[in-house]
C-alpha positions as CSV (number, residue, x, y, z in Angstrom):
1,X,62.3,106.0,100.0
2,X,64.8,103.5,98.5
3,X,63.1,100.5,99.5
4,X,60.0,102.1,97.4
5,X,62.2,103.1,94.3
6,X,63.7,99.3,94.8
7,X,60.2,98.1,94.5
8,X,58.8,99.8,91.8
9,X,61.9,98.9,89.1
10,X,60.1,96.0,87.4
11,X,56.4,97.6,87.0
12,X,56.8,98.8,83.8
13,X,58.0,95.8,82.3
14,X,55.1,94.0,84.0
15,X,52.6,96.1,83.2
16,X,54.0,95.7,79.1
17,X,53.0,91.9,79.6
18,X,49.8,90.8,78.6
19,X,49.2,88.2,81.5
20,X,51.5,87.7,84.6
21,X,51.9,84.7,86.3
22,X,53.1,84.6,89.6
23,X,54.6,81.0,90.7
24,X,56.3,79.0,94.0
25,X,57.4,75.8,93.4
26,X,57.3,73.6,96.8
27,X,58.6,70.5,98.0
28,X,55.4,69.7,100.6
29,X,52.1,70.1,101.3
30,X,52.2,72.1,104.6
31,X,54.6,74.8,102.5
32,X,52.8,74.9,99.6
33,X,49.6,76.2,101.8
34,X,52.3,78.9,102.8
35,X,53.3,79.7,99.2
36,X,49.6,79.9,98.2
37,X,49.1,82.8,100.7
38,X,52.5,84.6,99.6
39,X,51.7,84.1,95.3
40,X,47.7,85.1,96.1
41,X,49.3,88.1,97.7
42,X,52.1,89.3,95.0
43,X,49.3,89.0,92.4
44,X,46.7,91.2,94.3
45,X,49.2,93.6,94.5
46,X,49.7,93.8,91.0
47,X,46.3,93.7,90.0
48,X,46.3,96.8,92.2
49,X,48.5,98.6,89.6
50,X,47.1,97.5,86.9
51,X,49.0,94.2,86.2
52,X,47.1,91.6,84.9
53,X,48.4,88.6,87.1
54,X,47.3,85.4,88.4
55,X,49.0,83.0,91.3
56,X,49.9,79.5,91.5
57,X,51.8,77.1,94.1
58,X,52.9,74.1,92.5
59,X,53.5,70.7,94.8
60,X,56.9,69.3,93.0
61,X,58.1,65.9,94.2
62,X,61.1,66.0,91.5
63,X,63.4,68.7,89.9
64,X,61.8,72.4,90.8
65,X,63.7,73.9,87.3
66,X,62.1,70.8,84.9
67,X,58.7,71.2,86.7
68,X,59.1,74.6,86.0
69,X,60.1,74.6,82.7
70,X,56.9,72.4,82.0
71,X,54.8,75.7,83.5
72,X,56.1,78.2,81.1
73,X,56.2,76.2,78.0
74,X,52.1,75.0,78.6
75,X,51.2,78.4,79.2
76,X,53.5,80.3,76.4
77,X,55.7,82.3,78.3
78,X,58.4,84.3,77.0
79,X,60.5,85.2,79.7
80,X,60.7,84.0,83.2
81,X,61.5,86.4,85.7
82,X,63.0,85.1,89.3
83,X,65.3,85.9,91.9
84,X,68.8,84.3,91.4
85,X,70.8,83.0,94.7
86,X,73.2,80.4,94.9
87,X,73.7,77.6,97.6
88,X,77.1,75.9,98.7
89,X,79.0,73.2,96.3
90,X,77.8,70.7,97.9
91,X,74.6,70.9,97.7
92,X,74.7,72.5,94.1
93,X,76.3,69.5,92.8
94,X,73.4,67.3,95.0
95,X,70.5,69.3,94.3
96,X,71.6,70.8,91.5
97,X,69.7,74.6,91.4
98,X,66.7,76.6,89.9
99,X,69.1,79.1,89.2
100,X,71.5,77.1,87.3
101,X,68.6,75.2,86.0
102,X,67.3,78.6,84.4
103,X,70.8,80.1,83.2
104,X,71.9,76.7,81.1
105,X,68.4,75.4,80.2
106,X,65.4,77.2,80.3
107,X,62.6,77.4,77.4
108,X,62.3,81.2,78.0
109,X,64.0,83.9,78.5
110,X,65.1,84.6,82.0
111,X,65.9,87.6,83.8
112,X,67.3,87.3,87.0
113,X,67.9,89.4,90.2
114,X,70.1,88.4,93.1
């Protein structure tokens, strides 16, 4: 029952959007055939309630939060909603972070869930 409840939290603020776009940003071509199979999924779920939503898995050989930024300002997006995690110093100051990316410099909006 929680799990359910968990789920169904962001629907109405999907369903207020006038398109969805669902999009994994990968690093290689044998996980971006994975990610295609996961985003095809998430949106034939939501079309399922009612959400207009499309899918996209996007090969990125450079930053993941620039490439991404590029996404949502071509296709007008006002907000960007993702899941939020952090990784270890190290490899935050290295890789720098998606997350990060999105909280200091992001063209839209971003609401985040960890």
């Amino acid at each position: 029952m929680l799990k359910q409840e968990r789920q169904s939290r962001p629907l109405p603020l999907l369903k207020s959007a006038q398109d969805v776009m669902i999009v994994e940003i990968t690093s290689d071509e044998r996980e971006n055939e994975i990610a295609t199979r996961r985003v095809v999924d998430v949106a034939k779920w939501l079309r399922q309630h009612n959400i207009a939503a499309s899918a996209s898995a996007e090969l990125c050989a450079g930053d993941a939060g620039d490439y991404l930024d590029a996404i949502a300002v071509e296709n007008g997006a006002d907000i960007i909603v993702a899941g939020a995690y952090g990784n270890g110093r190290l490899r935050e100051w290295a890789f720098c972070g998606v997350t990060r990316h999105l909280l200091q410099q992001g063209p839209a909006c971003a609401l985040l869930m960890h």
